[in-house]
C-alpha positions as CSV (number, residue, x, y, z in Angstrom):
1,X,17.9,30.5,11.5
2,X,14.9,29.1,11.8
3,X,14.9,28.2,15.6
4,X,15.6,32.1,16.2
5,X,12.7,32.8,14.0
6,X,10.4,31.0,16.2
7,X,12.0,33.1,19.1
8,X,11.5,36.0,18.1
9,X,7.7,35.2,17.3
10,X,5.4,36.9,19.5
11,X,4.9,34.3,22.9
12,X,1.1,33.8,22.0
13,X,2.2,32.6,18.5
14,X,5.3,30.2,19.5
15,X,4.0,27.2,20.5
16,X,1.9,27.0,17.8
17,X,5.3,27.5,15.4
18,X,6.8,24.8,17.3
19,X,3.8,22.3,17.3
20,X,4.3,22.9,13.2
21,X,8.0,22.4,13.8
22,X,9.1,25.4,12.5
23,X,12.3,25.4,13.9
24,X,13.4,22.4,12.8
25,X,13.2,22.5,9.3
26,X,15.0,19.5,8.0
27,X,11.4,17.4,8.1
28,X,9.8,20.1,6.0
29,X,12.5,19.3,3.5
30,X,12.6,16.2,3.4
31,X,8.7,16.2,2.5
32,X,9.4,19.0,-0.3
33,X,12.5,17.4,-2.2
34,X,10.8,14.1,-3.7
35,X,8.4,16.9,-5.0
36,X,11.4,18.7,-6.7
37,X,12.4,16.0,-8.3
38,X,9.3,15.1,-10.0
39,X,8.9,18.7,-11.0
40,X,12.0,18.6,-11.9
41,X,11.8,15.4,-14.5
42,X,9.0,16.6,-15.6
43,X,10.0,18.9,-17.4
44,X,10.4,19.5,-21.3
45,X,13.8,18.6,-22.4
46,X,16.5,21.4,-22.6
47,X,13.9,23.5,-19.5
48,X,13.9,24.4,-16.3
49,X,11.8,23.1,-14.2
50,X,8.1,25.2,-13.1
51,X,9.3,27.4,-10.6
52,X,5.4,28.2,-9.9
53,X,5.0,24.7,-9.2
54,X,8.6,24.4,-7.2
55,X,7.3,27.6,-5.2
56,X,3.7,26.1,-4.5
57,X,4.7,22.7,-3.4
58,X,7.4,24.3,-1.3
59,X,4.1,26.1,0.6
60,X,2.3,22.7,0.7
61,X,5.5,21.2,2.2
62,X,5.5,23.3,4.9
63,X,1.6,23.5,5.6
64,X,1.5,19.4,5.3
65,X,4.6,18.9,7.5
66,X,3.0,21.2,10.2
67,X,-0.4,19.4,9.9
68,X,1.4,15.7,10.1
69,X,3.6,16.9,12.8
70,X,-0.1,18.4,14.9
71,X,-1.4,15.0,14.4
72,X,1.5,13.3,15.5
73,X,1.7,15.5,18.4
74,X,-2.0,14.8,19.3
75,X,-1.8,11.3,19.0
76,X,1.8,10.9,21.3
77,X,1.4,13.6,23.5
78,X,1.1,11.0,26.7
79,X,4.1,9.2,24.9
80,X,6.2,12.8,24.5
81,X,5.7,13.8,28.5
82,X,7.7,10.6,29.1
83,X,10.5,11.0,26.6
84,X,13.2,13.8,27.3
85,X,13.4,14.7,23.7
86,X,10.1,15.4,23.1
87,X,8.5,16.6,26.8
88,X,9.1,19.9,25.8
89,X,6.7,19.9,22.5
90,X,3.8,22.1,23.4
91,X,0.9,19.7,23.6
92,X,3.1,17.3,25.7
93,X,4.4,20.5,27.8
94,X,0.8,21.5,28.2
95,X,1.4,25.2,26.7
96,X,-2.1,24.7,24.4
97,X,-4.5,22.5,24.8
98,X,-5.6,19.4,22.6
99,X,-8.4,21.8,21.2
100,X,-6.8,24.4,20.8
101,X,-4.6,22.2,18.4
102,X,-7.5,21.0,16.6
103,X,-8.8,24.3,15.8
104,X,-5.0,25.1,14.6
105,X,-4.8,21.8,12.4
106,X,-8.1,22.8,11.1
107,X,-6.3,25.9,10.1
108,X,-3.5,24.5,8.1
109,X,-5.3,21.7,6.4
110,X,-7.7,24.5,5.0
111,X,-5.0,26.4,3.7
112,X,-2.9,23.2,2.3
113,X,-6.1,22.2,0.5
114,X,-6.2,26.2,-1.1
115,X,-3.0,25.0,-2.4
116,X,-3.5,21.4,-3.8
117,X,-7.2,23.2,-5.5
118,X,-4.1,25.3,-7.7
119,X,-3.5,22.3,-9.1
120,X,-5.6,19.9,-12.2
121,X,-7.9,17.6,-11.5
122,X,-6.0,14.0,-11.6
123,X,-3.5,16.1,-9.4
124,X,-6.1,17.3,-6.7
125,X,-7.7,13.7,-6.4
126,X,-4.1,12.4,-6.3
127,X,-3.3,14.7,-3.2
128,X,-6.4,13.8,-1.5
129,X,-5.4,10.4,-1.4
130,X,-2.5,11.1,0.8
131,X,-4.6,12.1,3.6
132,X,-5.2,9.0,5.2
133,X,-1.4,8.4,5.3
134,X,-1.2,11.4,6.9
135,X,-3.8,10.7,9.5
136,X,-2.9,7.1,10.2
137,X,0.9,7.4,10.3
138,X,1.5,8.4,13.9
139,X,-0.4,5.1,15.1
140,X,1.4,2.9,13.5
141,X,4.7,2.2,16.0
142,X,2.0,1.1,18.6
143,X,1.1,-1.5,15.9
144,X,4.7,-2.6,13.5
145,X,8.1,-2.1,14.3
146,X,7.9,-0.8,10.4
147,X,6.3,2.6,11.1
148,X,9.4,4.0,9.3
149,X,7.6,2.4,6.1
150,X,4.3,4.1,6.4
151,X,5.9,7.3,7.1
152,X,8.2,6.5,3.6
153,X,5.2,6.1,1.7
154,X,3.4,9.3,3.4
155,X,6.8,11.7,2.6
156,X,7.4,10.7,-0.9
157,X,3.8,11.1,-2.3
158,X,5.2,14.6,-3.8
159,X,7.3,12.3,-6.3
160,X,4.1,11.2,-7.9
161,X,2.3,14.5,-7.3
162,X,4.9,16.7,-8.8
163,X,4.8,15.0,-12.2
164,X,1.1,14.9,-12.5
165,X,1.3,18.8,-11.3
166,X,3.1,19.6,-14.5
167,X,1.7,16.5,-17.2
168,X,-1.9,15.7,-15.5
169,X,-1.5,12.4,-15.0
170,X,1.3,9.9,-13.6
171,X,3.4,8.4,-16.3
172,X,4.1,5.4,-14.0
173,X,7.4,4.0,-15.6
174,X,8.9,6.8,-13.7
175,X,6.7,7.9,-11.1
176,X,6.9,4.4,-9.4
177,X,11.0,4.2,-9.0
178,X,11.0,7.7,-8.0
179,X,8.4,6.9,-5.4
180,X,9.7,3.7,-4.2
181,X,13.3,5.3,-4.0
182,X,12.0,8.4,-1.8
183,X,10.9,5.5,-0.1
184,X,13.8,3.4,0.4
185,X,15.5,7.2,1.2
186,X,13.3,7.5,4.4
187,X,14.0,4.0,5.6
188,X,17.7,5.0,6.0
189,X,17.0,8.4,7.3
190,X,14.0,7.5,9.9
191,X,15.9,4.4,11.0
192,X,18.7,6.8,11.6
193,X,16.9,9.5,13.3
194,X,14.8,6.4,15.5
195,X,17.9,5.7,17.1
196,X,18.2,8.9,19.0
197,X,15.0,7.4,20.8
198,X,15.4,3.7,21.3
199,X,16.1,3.1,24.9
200,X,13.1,5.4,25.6
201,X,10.6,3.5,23.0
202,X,11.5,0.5,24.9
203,X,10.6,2.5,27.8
204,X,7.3,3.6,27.1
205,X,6.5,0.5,24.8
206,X,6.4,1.8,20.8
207,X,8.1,0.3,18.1
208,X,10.9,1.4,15.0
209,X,13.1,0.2,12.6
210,X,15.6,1.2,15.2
211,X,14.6,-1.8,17.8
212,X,13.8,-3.9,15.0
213,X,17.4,-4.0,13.5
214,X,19.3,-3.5,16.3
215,X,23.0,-4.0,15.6
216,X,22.0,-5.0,12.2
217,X,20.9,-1.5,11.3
218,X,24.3,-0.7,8.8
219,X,23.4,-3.6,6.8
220,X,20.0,-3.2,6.8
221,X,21.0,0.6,5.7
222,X,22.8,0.0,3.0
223,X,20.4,-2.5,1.7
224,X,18.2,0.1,1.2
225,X,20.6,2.7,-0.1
226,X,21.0,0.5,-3.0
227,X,17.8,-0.3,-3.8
228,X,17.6,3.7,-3.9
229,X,19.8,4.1,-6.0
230,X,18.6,1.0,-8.7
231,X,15.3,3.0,-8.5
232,X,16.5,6.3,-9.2
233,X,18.4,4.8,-12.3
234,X,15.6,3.5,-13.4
235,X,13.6,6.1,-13.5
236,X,16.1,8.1,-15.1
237,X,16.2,5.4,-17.6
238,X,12.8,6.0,-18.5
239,X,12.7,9.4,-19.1
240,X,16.0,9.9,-20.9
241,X,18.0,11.1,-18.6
242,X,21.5,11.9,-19.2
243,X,25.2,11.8,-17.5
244,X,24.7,14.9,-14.9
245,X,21.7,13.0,-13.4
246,X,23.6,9.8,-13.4
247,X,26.5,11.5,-11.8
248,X,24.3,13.0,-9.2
249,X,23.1,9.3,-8.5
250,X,26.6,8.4,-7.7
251,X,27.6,11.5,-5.4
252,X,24.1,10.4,-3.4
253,X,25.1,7.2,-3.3
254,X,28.8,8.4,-2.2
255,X,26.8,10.7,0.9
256,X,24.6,7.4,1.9
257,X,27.9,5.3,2.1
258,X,29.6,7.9,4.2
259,X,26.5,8.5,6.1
260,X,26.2,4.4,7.1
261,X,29.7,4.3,7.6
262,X,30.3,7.0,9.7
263,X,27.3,6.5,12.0
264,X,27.3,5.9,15.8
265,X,23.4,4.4,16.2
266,X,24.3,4.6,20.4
267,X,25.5,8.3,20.2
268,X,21.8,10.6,19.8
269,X,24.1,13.7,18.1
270,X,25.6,11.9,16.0
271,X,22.2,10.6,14.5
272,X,20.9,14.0,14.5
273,X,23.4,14.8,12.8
274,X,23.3,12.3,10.3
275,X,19.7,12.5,9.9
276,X,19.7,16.2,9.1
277,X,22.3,16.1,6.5
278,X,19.9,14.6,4.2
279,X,18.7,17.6,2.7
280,X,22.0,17.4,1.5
281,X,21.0,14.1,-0.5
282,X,18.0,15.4,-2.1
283,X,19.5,19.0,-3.0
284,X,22.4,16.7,-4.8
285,X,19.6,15.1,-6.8
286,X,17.8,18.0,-7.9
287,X,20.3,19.7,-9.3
288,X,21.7,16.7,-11.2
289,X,18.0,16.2,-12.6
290,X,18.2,20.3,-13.5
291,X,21.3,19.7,-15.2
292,X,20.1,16.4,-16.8
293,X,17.7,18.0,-18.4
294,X,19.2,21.5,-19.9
């Protein structure tokens, strides 16, 4: 596994693999899979999609999750020392110092930017653009209880990227529903994994969709699963897609609706849980967008 990876790191190089989050890989894939699925629909009718680009965005992913998750880190590590869940993160833990993960962040933003200069020009502007998400992100539940927003439209910027990867622009009749349904997508799966914190947020003063909805979360949930789901068929709509994609739709909409239902938002394992099986969601939709499209 992962985790064991990390272990078996040299100790000079481990908390640096943590502070990345290496060892907890569902965040890295819930960055990449938007991107999938914009490689994915772009592509020519009857093809697969660019494995190049899948394999280059899948480097990206991981370089742009460990430089968002450094940030974070920097930004909350006075918050992290006083939540269990988090004390343990190597800035908050004091195992390197706040330069030291400068210097590091420094590092991988370097090397993500090697990777976004692969791509065309529209593309590398594009992917610039994000950084300001990036940066701003981890400030924002001192500010809105709707930080689980700004993180949405951080983690889906691949579903506009992707496409103009492959095409070299953004056709925006699908672009946009695929965006705004990554977005919707993180709503339900940050609210979910917020939860695991709440009593200490309220502790320590910060804000999430978790506090804001409170016992209202399942509705709130399943509004947004919907909306997902509108978007994704619109999109699909407007590039011609055909019964495997729409039958993907409905088995994520089927995982969503077990997901809501099923969920305990006062038992933290059961979040976890829940949060991490939606890699599950986006795998389902790649491959009905493959299969769409042969």
């Amino acid at each position: 596994s992962a985790a064991e990876l990390v272990r078996a790191a040299p100790p000079a190089l481990q908390p640096y693999l943590r502070l990345m989050r290496l060892h907890q890989p569902a965040g890295t894939w819930l960055l990449y899979l938007p991107c999938t699925w914009s490689i994915a629909l772009a592509a020519a009718p009857g093809c697969l999609p660019d494995w190049r680009m899948l394999a280059l965005f899948g480097v990206g992913a991981v370089l742009m999750r460990g430089a968002g998750c450094t940030i974070n880190d920097m930004w909350d590590r006075d918050y992290d020392r006083q939540v269990a869940r988090t004390a343990s993160r190597p800035l908050a833990a004091g195992d390197i110092s706040t330069f030291q993960s400068l210097v590091f962040l420094g590092g991988q933003l370097s090397l993500a930017l090697c990777v976004l200069l692969c791509l065309n020009y529209y593309s590398i502007i594009l992917g610039a653009a994000s950084l300001s998400l990036v940066i701003t992100y981890p400030l924002m539940k001192r500010i809105t209880y709707w930080p689980q927003l700004v993180l949405g439209l951080t983690f889906n910027w691949g579903a506009l990227l992707g496409w103009s990867a492959i095409k070299g622009s953004c056709e925006w009749s699908v672009c946009l529903p695929l965006y705004f349904a990554g977005v919707m997508w993180t709503l339900v799966y940050d609210t979910i994994y917020a939860h695991q914190d709440k009593k200490d947020d309220i502790m320590i003063g910060v804000k999430s969709t978790a506090l804001q909805f409170k016992e209202d979360t399942k509705q709130w949930l399943s509004g947004f699963s919907l909306a997902m789901l509108l978007s994704l068929c619109m999109a699909g709509v407007n590039c011609n897609q055909t019964f495997p994609y729409y039958s993907a739709v409905a088995a994520v909409g089927a995982h969503l609706a077990h997901q809501i239902y099923t969920l305990d938002i006062d038992k933290p394992e059961d979040c976890w849980k829940k949060f991490a099986s939606n890699r599950t969601v986006g795998i389902l939709l790649f491959i009905g967008i493959v299969f769409g499209n042969l």
